[in-house]
N, C-alpha and C positions, 0 to 999 in steps of 0.2 A: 775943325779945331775948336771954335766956339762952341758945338755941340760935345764934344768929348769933356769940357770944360764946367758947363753945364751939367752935363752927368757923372761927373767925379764929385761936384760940388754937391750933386742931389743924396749921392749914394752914400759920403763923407756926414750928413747933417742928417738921415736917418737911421746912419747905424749907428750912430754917439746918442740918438733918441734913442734907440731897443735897450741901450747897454744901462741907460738911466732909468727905462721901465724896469729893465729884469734889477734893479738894485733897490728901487724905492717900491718894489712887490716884495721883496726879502725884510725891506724895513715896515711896511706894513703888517706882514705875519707876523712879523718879532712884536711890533706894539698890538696884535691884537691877544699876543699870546699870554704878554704882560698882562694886559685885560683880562684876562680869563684868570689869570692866576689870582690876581686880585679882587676882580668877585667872588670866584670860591672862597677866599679867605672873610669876606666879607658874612657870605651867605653863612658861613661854618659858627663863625661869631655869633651872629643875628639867632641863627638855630638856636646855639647853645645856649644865650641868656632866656631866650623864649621855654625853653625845656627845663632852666631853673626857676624862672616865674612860673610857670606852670605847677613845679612840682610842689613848691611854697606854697601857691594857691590851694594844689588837693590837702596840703598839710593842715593849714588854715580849716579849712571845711571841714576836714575830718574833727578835730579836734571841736569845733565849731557844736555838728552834729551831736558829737559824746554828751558836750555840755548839756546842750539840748534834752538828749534822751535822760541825762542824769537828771536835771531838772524835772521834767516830766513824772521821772519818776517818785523825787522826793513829793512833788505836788500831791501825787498819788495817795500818797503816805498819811500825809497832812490832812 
């Protein structure tokens, strides 16, 4: 009887453990998934100002250069 007692008590406190893995492995997907979404939105941002500073900078330079060459050329003149 003690051993029956025993073993209902064992079987009783490891399968209330399985049913609290299989529930906080559901909640860890879900928070990693939020992660993920949130980085990408992060990483999309980060891109996108990078791809505006970039594009500012070649604007910058080009224009930069013109000068340049226009100078050079009036120098020429003179």
């Amino acid at each position: 009887m003690r051993r029956a007692r025993l073993l209902l008590a064992l079987l009783l406190l490891f399968s209330s453990a399985a049913v609290f893995a299989d529930e906080e492995k559901e909640s860890a997907k879900e928070g990693f998934k939020e992660v993920h979404e949130g980085m990408k939105k992060v990483v999309k941002s980060v891109d996108k100002k990078a791809k505006q500073g970039a594009k500012k900078i070649d604007e910058t330079a080009k224009k930069t250069w013109k000068q340049i060459g226009h100078d050079i050329h009036q120098a020429g003149k003179d």
